[in-house]
C-alpha positions as CSV (number, residue, x, y, z in Angstrom):
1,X,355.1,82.4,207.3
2,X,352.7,81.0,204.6
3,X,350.4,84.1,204.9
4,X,353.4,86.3,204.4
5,X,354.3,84.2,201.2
6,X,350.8,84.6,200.3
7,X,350.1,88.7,200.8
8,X,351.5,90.2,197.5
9,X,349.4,87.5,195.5
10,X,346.5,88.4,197.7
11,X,347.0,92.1,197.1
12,X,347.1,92.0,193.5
13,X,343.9,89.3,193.2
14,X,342.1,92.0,196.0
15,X,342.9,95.3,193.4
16,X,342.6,93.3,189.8
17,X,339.3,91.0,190.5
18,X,337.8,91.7,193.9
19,X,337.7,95.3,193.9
20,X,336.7,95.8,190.6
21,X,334.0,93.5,191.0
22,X,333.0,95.1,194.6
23,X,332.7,98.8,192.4
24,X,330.3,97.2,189.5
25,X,328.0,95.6,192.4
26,X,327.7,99.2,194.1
27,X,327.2,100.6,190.6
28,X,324.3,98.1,190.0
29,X,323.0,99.5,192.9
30,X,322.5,103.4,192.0
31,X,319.3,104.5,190.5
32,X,319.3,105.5,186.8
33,X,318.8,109.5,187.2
34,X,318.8,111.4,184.2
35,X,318.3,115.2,184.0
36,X,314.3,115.7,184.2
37,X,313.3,112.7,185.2
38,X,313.9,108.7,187.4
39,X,314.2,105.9,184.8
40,X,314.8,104.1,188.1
41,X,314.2,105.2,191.2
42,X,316.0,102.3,193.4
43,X,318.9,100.5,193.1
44,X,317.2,97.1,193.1
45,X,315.2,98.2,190.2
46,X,318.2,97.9,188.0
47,X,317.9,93.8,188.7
48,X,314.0,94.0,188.2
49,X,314.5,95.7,184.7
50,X,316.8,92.2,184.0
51,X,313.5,89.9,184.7
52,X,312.1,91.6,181.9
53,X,311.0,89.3,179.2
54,X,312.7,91.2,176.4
55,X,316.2,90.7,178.6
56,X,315.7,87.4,180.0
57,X,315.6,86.2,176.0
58,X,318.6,88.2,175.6
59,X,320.0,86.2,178.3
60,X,318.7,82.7,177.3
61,X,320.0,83.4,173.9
62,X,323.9,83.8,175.2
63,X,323.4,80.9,177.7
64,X,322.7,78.9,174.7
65,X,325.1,80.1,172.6
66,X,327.7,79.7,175.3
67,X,326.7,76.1,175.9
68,X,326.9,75.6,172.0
69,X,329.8,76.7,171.7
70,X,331.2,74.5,174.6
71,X,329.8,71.4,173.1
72,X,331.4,72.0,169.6
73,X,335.2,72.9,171.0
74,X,334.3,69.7,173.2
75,X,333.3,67.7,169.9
76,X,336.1,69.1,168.1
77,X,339.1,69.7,170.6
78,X,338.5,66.1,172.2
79,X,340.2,63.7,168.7
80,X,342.6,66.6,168.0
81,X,344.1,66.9,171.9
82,X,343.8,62.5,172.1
83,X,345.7,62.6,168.6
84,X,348.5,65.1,170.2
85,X,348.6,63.6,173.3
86,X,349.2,60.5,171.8
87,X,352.3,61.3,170.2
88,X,353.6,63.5,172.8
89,X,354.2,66.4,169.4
90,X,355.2,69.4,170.9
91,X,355.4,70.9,167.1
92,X,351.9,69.9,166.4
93,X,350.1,71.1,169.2
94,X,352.1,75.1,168.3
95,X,350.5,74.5,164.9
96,X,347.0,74.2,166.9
97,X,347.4,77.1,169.2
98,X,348.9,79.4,166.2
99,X,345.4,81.1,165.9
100,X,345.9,82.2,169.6
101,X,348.6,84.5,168.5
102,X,346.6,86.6,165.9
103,X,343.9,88.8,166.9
104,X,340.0,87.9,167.8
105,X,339.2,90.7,165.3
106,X,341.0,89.8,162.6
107,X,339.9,86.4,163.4
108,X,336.5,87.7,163.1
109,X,336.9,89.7,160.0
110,X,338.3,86.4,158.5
111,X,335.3,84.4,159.2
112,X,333.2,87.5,157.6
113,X,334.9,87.8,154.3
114,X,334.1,83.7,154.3
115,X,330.3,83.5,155.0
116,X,329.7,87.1,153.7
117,X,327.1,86.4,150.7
118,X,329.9,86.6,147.9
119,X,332.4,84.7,150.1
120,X,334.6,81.6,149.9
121,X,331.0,79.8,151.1
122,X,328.7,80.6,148.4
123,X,331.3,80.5,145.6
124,X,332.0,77.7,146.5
125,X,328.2,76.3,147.1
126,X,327.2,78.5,143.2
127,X,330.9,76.2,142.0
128,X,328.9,73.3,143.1
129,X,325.2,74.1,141.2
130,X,324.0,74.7,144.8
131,X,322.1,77.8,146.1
132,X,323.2,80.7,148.4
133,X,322.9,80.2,151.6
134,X,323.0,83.6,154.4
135,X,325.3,82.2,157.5
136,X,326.2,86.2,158.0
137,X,324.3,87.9,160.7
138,X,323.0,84.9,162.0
139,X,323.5,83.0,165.4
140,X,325.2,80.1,163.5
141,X,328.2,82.8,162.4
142,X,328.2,83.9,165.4
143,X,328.7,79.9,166.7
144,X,331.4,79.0,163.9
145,X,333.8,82.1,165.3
146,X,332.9,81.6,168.7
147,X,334.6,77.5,168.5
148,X,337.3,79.1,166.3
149,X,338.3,81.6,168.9
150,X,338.1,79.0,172.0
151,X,339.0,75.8,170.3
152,X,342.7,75.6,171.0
153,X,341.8,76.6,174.6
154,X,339.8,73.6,175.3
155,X,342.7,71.5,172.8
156,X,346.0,73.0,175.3
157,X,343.4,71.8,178.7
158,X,342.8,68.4,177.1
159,X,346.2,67.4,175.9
160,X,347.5,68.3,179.2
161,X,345.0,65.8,180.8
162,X,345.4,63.5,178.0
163,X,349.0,63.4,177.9
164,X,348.9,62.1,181.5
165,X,347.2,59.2,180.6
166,X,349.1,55.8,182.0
167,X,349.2,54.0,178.7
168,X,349.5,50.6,180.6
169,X,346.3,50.7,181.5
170,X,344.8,51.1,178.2
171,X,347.3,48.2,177.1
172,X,346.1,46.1,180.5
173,X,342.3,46.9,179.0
174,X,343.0,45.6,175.5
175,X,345.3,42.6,176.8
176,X,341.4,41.5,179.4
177,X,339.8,41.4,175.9
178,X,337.8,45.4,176.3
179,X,337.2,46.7,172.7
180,X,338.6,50.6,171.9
181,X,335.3,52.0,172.2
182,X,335.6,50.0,176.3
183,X,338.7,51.2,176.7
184,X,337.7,55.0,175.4
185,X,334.7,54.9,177.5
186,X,335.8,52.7,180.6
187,X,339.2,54.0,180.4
188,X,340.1,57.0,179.2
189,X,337.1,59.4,179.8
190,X,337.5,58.4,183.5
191,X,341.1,59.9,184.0
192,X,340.8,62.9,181.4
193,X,337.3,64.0,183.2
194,X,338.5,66.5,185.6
195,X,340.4,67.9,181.9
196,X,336.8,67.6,180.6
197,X,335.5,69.8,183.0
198,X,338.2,72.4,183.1
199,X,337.8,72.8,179.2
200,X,334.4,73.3,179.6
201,X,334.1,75.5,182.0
202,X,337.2,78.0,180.3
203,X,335.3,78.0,177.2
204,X,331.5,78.3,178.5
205,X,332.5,81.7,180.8
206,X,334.7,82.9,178.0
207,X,331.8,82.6,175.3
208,X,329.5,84.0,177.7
209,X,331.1,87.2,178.2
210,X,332.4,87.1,174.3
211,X,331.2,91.1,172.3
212,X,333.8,90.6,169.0
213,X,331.9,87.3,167.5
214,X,328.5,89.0,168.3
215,X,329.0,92.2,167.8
216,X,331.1,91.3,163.8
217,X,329.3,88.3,163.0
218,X,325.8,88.1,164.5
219,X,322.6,90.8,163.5
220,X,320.0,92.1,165.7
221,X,319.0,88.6,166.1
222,X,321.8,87.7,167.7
223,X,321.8,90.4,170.8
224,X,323.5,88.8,174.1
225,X,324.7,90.1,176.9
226,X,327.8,91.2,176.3
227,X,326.5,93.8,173.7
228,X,323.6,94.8,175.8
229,X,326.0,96.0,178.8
230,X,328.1,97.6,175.9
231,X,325.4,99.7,174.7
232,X,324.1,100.6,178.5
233,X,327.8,101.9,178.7
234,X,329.0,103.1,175.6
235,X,325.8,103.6,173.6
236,X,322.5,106.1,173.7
237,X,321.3,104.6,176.8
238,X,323.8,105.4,179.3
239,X,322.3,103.5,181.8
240,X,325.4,102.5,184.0
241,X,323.5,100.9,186.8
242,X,321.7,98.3,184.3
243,X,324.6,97.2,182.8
244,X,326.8,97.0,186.2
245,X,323.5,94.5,187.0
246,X,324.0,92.8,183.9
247,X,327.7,92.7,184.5
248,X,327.2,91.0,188.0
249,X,324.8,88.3,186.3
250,X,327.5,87.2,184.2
251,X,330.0,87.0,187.2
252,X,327.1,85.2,189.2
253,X,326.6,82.8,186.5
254,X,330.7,82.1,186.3
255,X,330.6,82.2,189.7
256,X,328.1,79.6,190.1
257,X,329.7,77.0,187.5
258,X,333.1,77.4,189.0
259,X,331.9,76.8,192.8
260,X,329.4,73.2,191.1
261,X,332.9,72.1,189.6
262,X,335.0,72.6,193.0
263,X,332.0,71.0,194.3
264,X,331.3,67.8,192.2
265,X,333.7,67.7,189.7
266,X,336.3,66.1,191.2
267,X,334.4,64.0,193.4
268,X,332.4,62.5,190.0
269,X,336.0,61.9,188.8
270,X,337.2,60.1,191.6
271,X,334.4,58.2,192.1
272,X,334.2,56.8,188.7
């Protein structure tokens, strides 16, 4: 009976994720023909074109920009979603999710009419007697709207593992004589881990895949993934196998974080 219960979930997971997946690996696999000539003669060559140098730094580049970006909703999300979950606000947490309801592009085109060289930055740096500074076109833009766009994701995961928090244990901690930094570390990080590493993960994949922030706020410098497989799609290369390839290194590398944190996530948090 519980399979039956389970089909028309199963059907729609098989035609929205699996399949479409199942088509990019087989398109990874054609060779790159183009009238006149092979780019690439074999399937598997598509994969040996990623080991490049020029595209593994490509790929480095959004790793790191995806793992800065988790760090700084981390840094920033963790006070706000202890504040919230504290005091059990349903009003103030809408107020921190409100940027969820506009668009990433005019989220985007926000942040660029701020660090654009006669934006509300330098104004306000040339107000001050201070030089210009050029945060536009650079990886750092493309970090600050990157943890604006995925901040109140990783706030919504923590306050729902913060708001869970047994509060007589924190007042049992203080009552043996542990200090608030203790009880934050001995107490709290414990419980709201397995909310730690949900966060994490929703923002790292997110950011990984992420073509607005790049594409709008980062230059040539700031090339990642996501706008390589755009232009092997949608730009002068047309090279639909390479970007399938690249597609299914990004799945791989979602793939592989989700299956470590069903692995030793939750043992880590029990443990502790």
């Amino acid at each position: 009976m519980g399979v039956f219960l389970l089909l028309p979930a199963g059907i729609w997971l098989f035609f929205l994720l699996v399949l479409p997946v199942l088509i990019i690996a087989q398109l990874s696999l054609v060779p790159n023909i183009r009238p006149g000539m092979v780019v690439n003669p074999s399937g598997i060559d598509n994969y040996l074109t990623g080991l490049q140098p020029l595209y593994l730094q490509v790929i480095g580049r959004s790793l790191l920009l995806a793992a800065v970006t988790t760090v700084g909703c981390l840094g920033l999300g963790f006070p706000v979603a202890y504040w919230l979950g504290r005091r059990q606000n349903n009003l103030l947490l809408l107020v921190f999710v409100l940027p969820l309801w506009t668009s990433s592009l005019l989220r985007s085109y926000a942040w660029i009419s701020i660090l654009r060289p006669t934006g509300v930055v330098n104004l306000g740096l040339a107000w001050l007697g201070l030089p210009a500074v050029q945060i536009l076109n650079q990886p750092a833009a493309v970090v600050v709207g990157m943890i604006h766009s995925y901040l109140p994701f990783m706030i919504l995961v923590l306050y729902a593992a913060i708001a869970k928090l047994d509060r007589r244990v924190l007042e049992a901690a203080a009552d043996l004589g542990a200090n608030p930094i203790q009880v934050f570390c001995d107490v709290v990080v414990p419980q709201v881990r397995p909310g730690v590493i949900a966060g994490s993960l929703l923002v790292f994949a997110a950011a990984l895949g992420d073509f607005v922030n790049p594409e709008l706020l980062g230059g040539a410098a700031s090339m990642t993934v996501a706008r390589l497989i755009y232009n092997q799609f949608l730009g002068a290369t047309q090279n639909w196998g390479f970007g399938s390839a690249l597609s299914m290194f990004l799945v791989t590398a979602v793939s592989i974080a989700v299956a470590l944190v069903l692995r030793y996530g939750d043992r880590s948090a029990i443990s502790n």
